[in-house]
C-alpha positions in Angstrom: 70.4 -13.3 -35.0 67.5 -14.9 -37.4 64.0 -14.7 -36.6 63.7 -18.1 -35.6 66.1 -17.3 -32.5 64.5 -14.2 -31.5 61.4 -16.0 -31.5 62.2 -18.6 -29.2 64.1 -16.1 -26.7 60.8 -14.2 -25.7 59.5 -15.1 -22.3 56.4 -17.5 -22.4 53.4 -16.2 -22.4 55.0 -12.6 -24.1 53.3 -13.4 -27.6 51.2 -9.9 -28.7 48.2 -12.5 -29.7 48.2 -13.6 -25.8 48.9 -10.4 -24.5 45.5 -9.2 -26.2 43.4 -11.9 -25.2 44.4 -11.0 -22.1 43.4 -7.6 -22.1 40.0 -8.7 -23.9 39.2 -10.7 -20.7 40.1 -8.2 -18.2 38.0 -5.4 -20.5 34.9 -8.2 -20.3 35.5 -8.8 -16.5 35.2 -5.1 -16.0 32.3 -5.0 -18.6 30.3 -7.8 -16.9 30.8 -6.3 -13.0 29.9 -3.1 -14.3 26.4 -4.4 -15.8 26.2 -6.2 -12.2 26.5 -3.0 -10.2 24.4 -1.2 -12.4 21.6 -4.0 -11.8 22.0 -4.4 -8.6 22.1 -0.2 -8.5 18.8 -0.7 -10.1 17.4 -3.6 -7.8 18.3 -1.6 -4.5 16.4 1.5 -6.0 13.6 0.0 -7.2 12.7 -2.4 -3.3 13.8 1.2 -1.9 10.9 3.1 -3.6 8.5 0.6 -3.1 9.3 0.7 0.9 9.3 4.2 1.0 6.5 4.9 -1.2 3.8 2.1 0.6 0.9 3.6 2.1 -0.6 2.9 5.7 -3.8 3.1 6.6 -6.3 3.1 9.5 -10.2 1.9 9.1 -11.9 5.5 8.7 -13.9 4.1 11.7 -11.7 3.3 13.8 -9.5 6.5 13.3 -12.8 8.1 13.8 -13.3 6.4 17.6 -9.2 6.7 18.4 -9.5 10.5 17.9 -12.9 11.0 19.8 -11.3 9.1 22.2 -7.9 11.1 22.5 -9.1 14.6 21.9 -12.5 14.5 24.7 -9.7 14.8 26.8 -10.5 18.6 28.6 -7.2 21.1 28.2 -6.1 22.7 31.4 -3.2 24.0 32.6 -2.5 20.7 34.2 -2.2 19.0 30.9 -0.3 21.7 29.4 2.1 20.9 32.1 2.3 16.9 31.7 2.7 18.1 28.1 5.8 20.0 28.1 7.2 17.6 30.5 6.6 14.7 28.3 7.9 16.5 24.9 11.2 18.3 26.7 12.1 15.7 29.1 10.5 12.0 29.0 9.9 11.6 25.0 12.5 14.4 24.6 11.0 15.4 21.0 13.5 18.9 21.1 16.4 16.1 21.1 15.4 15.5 16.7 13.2 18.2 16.3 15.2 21.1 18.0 14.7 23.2 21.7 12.3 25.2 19.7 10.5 22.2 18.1 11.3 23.9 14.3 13.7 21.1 12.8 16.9 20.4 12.6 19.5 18.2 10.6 20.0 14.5 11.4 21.9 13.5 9.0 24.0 15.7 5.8 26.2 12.6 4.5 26.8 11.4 0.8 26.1 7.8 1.6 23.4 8.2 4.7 21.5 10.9 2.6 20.1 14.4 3.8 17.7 13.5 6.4 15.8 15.6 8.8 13.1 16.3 11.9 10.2 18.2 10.8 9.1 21.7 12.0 6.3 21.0 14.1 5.2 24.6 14.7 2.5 26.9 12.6 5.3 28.9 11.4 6.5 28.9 7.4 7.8 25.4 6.5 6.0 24.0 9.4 3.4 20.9 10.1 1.5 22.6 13.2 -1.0 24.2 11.0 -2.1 21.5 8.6 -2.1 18.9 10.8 -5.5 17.2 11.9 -6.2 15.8 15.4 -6.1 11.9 13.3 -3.1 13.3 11.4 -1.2 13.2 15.1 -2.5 10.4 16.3 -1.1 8.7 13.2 2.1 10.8 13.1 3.1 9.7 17.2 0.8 6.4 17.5 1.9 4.8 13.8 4.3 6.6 12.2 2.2 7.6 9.1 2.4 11.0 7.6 -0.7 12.6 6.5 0.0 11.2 2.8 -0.6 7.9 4.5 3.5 7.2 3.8 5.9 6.4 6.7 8.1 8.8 8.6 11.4 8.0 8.6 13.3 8.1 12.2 10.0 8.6 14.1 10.3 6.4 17.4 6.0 5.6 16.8 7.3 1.9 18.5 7.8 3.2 21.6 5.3 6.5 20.7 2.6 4.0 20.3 2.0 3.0 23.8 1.4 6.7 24.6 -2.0 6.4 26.9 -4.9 8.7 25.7 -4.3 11.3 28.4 -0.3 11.6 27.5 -1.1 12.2 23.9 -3.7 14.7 24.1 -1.2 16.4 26.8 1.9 16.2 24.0 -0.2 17.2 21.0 -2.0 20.0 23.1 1.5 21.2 24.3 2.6 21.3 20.8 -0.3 23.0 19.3 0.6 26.1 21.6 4.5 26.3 21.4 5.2 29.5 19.2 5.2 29.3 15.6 9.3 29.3 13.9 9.8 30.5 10.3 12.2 27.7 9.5 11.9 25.8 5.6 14.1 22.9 5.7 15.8 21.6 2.2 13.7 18.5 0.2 14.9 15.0 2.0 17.4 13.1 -0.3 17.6 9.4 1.0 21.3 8.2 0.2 22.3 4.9 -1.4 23.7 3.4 1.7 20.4 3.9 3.5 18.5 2.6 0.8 21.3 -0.6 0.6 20.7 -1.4 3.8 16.6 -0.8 4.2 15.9 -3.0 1.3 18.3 -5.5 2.9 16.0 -5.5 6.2 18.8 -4.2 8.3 17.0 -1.1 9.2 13.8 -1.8 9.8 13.6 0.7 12.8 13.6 3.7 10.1 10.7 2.7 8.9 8.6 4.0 11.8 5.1 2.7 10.5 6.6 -0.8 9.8 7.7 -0.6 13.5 4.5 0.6 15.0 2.7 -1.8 13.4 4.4 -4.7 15.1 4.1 -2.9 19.3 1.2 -4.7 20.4 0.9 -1.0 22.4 0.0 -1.5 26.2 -2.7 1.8 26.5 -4.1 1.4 30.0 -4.1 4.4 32.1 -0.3 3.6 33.6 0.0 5.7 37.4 2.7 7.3 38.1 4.3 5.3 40.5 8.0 3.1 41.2 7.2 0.0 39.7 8.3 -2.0 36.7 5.0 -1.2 34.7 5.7 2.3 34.8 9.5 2.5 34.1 8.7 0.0 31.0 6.1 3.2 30.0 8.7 5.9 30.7 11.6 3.4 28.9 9.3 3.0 25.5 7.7 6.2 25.2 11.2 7.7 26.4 12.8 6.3 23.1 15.7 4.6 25.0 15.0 1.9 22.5 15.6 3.8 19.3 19.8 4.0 20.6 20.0 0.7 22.7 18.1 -1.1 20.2 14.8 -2.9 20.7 16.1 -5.3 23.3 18.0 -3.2 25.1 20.9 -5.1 24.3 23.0 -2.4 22.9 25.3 -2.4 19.9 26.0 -0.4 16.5 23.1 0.8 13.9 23.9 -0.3 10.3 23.7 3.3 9.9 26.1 5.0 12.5 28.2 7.8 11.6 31.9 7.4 11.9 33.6 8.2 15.9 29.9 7.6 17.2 29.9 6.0 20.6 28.7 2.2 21.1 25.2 2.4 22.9 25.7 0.1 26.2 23.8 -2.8 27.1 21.0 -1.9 29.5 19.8 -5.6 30.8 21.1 -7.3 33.3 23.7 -8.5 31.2 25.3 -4.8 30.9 26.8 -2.8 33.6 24.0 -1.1 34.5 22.5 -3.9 35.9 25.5 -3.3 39.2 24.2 0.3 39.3 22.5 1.4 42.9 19.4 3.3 42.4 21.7 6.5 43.9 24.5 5.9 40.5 21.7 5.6 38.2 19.9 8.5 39.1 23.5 10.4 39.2 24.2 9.4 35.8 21.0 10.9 34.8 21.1 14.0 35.9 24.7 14.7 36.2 25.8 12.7 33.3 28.6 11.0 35.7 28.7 7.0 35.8 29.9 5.3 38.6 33.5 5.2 37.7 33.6 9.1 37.1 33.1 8.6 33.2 31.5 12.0 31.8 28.2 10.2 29.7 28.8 12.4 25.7 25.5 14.8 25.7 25.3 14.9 22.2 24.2 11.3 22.2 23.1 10.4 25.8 20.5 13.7 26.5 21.1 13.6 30.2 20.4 17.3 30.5 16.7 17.3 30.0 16.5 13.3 31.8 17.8 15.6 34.8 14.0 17.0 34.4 12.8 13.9 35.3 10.7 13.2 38.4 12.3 10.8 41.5 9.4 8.6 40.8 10.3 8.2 37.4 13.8 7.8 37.9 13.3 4.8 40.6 10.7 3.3 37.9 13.1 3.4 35.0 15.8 2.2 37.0 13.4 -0.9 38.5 12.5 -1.8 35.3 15.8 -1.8 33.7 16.9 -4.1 36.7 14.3 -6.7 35.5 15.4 -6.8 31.9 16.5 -9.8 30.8 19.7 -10.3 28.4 18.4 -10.8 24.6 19.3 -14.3 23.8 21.8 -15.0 21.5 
């Protein structure tokens, strides 16, 4: 057969000259997404930093009246005992930061990053020690750590309507729980938590950002079953950190993988069919109304079951007047 024929048998598009000008465009395809990632790679880091690096600050005068303010508060025995009850079983603070408030892992993921809660005792690789009366008022009030950056995690929306009283009780209470030895590894923020705080998607991790925004209700709040005390016990409680800021519910952009949905807990969830008798069960027992056990290691209803009638009724009240979050 002449060379001609053989020519004009090859399948179109079979010529080595096409065949490599293929592979050139595929090579530059890869090439150009590569230099895209990288940028973008770069982008991500560099919004990242500068979120996680700002500093927060509080007039030195003002800080100065907040704390005189906070800390005339006498200690007793009493307060002590408001204390405790407000760190174990209303703010739950042993739910990040452990029953023995040293720290613990939140979160040991590739993607999400090694995050953790502090050790809050005086103990080696604990905060207790160092820690001035404005360093936390800023801590639980605004989310600021003492280098005047933002805690990560630290519920300071809800923390920031804590009433004079209630904080010098919870920092009191802390000051005297005994000291852990307990050094927890360097914080390594992952590239999916970075992705998704420089795309505003988070913006609850960034606890001052959060605090900043609560235009915090600090009158001296009775204990008592009204609507004005469950919305207290519901913010300083954290409920919103899990059911979102609305109540509503739903997925965080950073959820780990099999974690249950958070319900809805306005009126336009199921709660809002609940008696006062099935709320208070669910609480304590972890049972809802239908005989579904509630997960502990998400819902803490073991130390909830710590929590007073009238603070049950108030929660419950309040959550009854919650409105649906529009859409």
């Amino acid at each position: 057969m002449s060379a001609p024929a053989a020519v004009e048998r090859r399948a179109p598009g079979s010529s080595p000259a096409r065949a490599a000008a293929c592979r050139r465009r595929v090579a530059q395809a890869l090439a150009a997404a590569l230099v895209l990632a990288l940028l973008a790679l770069v982008v991500v880091r560099g919004l990242s930093d500068r979120i996680f690096e700002r500093r927060y600050g509080l007039p030195t005068a003002a800080a100065a009246r907040e704390t005189a303010a906070v800390f005339e508060v006498p200690i007793d025995a009493r307060l002590l005992e408001r204390g405790r009850h407000l760190v174990t079983e209303v703010a739950q603070c042993t739910f990040c930061h452990g029953p023995d408030l040293a720290g613990r892992e939140l979160a040991d993921d590739p993607w999400i990053g090694r995050l953790h809660a502090s050790n809050l005792t005086r103990g080696s690789g604990g905060v207790g020690a160092r820690l001035s009366d404005a360093d936390w008022i800023a801590a639980l009030r605004r989310g600021v750590a003492s280098d005047g950056r933002s805690l990560l995690l630290m519920p300071s929306a809800g923390l920031a309507r804590l009433g004079d009283r209630d904080l010098a009780a919870v920092v009191a209470y802390v000051r005297r729980v005994p000291s852990v030895d307990r050094v927890l590894p360097p914080r390594r923020v992952g590239w999916l938590t970075r992705l998704v705080v420089s795309a505003g998607l988070a913006p609850d991790l960034i606890s001052a950002e959060q605090a900043v925004r609560v235009e915090a209700d600090r009158e001296a709040i009775e204990p008592a079953p009204t609507d004005a005390y469950g919305k207290y016990l519901v913010s300083i409680g954290g409920c919103r950190a899990c059911h979102r800021a609305d109540l509503g519910g739903g997925l965080h952009p950073l959820s780990l993988p099999g974690e249950p949905v958070p319900p809805d807990l306005t009126r336009r969830g199921g709660l809002a069919a609940w008696s006062l008798a099935e709320f208070a069960r669910a609480m304590r027992e972890g049972r809802t109304p239908d005989g579904r056990r509630l997960d502990r290691a998400f819902m803490p209803w073991p130390a909830f079951s710590g929590l007073e009638e009238v603070e049950i009724e108030a929660i419950w009240r309040y959550l009854q007047s919650v409105e649906a979050p529009s859409a």
